[in-house]
C-alpha positions in Angstrom: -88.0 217.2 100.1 -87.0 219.4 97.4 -83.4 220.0 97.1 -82.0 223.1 96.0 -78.5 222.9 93.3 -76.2 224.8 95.0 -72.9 226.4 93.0 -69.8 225.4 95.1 -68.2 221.8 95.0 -67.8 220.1 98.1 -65.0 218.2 99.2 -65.3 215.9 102.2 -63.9 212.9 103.8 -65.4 210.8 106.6 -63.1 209.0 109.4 -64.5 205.8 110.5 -63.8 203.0 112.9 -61.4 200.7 111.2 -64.1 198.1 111.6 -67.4 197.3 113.4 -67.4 197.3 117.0 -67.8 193.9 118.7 -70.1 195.5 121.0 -72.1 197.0 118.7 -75.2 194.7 118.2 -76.4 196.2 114.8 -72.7 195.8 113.6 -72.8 199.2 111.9 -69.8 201.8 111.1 -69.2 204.5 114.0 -67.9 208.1 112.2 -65.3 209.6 113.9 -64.7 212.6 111.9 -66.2 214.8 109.2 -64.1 217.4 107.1 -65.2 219.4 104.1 -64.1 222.4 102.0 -66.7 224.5 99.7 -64.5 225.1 96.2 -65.3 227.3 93.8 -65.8 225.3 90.5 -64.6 227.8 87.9 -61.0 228.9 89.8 -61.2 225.7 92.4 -59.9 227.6 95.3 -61.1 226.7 98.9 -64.0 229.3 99.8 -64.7 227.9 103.2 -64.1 224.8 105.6 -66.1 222.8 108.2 -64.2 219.3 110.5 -65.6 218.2 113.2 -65.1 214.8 115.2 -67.9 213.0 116.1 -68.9 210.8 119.9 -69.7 207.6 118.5 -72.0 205.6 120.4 -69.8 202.9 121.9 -66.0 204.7 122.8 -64.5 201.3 122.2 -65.2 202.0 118.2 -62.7 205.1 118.4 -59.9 203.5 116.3 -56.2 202.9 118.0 -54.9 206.2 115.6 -56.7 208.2 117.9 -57.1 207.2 121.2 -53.5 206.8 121.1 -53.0 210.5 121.6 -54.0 211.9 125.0 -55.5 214.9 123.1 -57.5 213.2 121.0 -59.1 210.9 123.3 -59.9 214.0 125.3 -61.4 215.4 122.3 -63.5 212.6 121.2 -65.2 212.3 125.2 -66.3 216.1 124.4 -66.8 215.4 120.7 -70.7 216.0 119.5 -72.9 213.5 118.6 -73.9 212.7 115.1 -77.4 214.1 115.6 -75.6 217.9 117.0 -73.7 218.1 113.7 -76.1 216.9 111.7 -78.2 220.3 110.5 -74.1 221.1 109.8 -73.4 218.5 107.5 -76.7 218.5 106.0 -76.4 222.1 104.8 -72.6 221.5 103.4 -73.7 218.4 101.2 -77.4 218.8 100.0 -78.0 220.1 96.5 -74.0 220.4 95.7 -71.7 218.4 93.6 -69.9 215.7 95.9 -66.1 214.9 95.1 -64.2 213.1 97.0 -61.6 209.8 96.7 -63.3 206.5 96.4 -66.4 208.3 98.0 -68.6 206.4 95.5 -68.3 202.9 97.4 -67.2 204.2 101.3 -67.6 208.0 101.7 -71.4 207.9 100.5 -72.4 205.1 102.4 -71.1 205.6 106.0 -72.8 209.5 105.3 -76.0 208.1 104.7 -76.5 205.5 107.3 -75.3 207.7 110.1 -78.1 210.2 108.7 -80.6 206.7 108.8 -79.2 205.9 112.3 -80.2 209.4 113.3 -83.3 208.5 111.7 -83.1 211.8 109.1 -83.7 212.3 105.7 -80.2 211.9 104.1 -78.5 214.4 101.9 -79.1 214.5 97.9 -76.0 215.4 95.8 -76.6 217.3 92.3 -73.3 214.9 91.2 -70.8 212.7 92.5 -67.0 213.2 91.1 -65.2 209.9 92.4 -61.3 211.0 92.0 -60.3 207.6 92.4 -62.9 206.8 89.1 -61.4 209.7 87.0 -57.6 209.0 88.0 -58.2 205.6 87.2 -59.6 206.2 83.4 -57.5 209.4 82.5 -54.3 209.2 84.2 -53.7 205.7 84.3 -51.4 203.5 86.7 -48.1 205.7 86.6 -48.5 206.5 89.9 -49.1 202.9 91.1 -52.2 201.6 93.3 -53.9 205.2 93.3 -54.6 205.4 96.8 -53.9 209.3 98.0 -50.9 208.4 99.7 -49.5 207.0 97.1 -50.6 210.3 94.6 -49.1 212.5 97.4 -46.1 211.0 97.3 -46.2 211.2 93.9 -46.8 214.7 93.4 -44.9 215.3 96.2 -47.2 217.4 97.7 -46.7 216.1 101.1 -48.4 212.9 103.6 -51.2 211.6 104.2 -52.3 212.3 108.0 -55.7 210.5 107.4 -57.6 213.7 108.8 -61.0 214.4 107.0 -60.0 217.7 106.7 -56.3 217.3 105.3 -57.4 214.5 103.3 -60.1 217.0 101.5 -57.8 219.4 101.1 -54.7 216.8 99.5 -57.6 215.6 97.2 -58.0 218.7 95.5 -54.2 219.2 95.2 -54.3 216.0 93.6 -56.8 216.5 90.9 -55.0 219.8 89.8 -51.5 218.3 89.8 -53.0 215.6 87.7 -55.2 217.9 85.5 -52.0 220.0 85.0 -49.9 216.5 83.9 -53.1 215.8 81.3 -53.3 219.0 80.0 -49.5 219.4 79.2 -49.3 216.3 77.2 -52.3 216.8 75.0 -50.8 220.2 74.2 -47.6 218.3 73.1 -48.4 214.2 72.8 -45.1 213.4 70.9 -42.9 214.7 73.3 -44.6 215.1 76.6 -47.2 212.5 76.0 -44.4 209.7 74.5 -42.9 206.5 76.1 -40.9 208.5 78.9 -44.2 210.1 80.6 -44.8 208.6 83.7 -41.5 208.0 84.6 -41.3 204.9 82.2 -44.8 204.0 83.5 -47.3 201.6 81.0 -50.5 204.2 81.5 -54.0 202.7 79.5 -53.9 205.6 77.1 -50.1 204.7 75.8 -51.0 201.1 76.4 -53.7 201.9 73.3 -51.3 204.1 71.6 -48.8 201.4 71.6 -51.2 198.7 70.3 -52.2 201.1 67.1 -49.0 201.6 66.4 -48.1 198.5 66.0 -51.1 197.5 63.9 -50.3 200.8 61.7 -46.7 199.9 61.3 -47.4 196.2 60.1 -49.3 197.5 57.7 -47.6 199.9 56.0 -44.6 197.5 55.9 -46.5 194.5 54.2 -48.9 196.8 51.9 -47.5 195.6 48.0 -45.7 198.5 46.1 -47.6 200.0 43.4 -46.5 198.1 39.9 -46.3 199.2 36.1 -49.3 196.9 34.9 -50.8 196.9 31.2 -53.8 199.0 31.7 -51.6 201.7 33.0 -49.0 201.5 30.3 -52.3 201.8 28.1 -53.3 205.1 29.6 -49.9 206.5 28.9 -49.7 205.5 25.2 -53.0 207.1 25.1 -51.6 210.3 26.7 -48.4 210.9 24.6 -48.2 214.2 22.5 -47.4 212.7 19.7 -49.7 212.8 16.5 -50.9 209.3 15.1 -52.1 209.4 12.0 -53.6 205.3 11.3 -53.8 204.2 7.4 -55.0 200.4 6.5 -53.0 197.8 5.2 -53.7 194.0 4.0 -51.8 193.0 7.0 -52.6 191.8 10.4 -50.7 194.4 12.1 -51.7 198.6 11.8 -49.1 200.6 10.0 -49.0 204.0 11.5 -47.0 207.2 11.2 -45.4 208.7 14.7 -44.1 211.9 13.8 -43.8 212.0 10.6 -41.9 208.5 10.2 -43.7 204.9 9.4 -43.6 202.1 11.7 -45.8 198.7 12.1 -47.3 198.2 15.7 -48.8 195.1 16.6 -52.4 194.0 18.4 -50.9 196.0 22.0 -49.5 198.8 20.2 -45.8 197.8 20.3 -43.2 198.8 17.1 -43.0 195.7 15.3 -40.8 196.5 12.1 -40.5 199.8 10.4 -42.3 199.7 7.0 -40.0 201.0 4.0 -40.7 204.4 2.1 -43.1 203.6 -1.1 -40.4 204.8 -4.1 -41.9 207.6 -6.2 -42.0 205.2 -9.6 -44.8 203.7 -8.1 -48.3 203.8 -8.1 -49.8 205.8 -6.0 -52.5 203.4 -3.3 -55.4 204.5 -2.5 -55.9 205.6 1.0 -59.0 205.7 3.2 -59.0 208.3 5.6 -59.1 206.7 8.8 -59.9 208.7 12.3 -57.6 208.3 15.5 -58.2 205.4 17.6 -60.5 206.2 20.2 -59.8 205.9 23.1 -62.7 204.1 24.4 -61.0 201.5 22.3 -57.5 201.0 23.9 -59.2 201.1 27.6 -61.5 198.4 26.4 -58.3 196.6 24.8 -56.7 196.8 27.6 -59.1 195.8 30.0 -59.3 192.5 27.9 -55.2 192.2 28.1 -55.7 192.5 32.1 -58.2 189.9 32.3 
């Protein structure tokens, strides 16, 4: 069977026997109820609903919630059978985008074994959007165990009547409250998104935060503090705007002239004793001219002092 996308979400809740009748020989679920709400995915308002409870095959499956209440045990002895609503509940789920809360492991399965037990094809979804699987990895734990009372509470939106049709409805609530929470504190992490979101609550996401943090700060507090070494002090030297004019002497050490005045620097370029002024009586030496230093030289120099 080819099934056809449809545009609206669907959220839908089934209400089942709280466990497998005794009498039941194939030990199967019974459905009780069936609620659903078409939602528009681009403004996610509620476009049209559909409930329904359903005659199980054995009454004794009809959990104690119900047949507790005169009406409701009324309701369920004129309730349709599975196969009635089935064409319904077909034509609500086939070809659309399921969503639901923890739909993934319960919701799903009790849909398609009644729909085997009726011994029809089942419905296809075009997706599945599990709220209890999206809670869990965006929004974390701050709102405890994640069950939908628990988020309802929460959010105060109200209680949990455990109606497929209320419970639809309190699931979408839930997502946009939480959506709303998200979208807040990426707009402003440092102050809606810091240690006092969630009500003081350890969420996954600050539980990563916190751990980075901590890495990030240990190392910017042992990283060493940049120091004055030799090769640096050489590429200062080397950078002064002052003239050097080198001449050569019989001695070890370079005699040079720094602005005009003489002065003996040693292997490293430190002042090592400031030569005397030759008196004019005397004979004039010979000088080479000599060019700067390069300053390939002093980096390789330097390099060598390093080492």
């Amino acid at each position: 069977m080819t099934t056809t996308m449809k545009k609206e979400i669907v959220f839908f809740d089934v209400e089942t026997a709280a466990a497998p009748s005794a009498s039941d020989t194939d030990r199967r679920w019974h459905m009780l109820e069936f609620g659903a709400i078409l939602v528009c995915p681009r403004r996610l308002v509620e476009l049209s609903a559909y409930s329904t409870f359903i005659q199980p095959d054995d009454l004794s499956a009809v959990s104690g919630r119900f047949a507790s209440s005169p009406s409701h045990a009324a309701a369920f002895a004129e309730a349709p059978s599975f196969e009635d609503v089935a064409d319904d509940i077909f034509e609500l789920l086939d070809g659309r985008v399921w969503a639901g809360h923890n739909i993934r492991r319960f919701d799903c399965h009790r849909v398609r074994d009644s729909f085997a037990a009726a011994g029809r094809p089942a419905p296809e979804p075009a997706g599945v959007v599990d709220s209890l699987a999206v809670l869990g990895r965006v929004f974390g734990r701050r709102a405890g165990d994640l069950k939908m009372a628990t988020l309802a509470t929460y959010f105060g939106i109200g209680k949990q009547t455990h109606r497929s049709l209320d419970d639809a409805r309190m699931n979408l609530e839930v997502l946009k409250h939480c959506a709303t929470v998200l979208l807040l504190e990426s707009s402003l992490p440092g102050v809606l998104g810091g240690e006092d979101a969630g009500d003081g609550a350890v969420t996954r996401r600050r539980a990563a935060n916190s751990i980075t943090g901590n890495v990030f700060n240990r190392s910017r507090s042992t990283a060493p503090k940049p120091s004055t070494n030799t090769l640096q002090m050489a590429f200062a030297r080397a950078a002064a705007p002052s003239t050097v004019t080198a001449v050569t002497t019989p001695a070890s050490a370079a005699v040079q002239k720094v602005n005009g005045r003489s002065c003996k620097r040693d292997s490293t370029g430190k002042v090592v004793k400031a030569t005397t002024t030759a008196t004019p009586s005397a004979a004039p030496r010979a000088r080479r001219p000599v060019t700067t230093t390069p300053f390939s030289m002093i980096l390789r120099h330097s390099r060598a002092i390093v080492r």
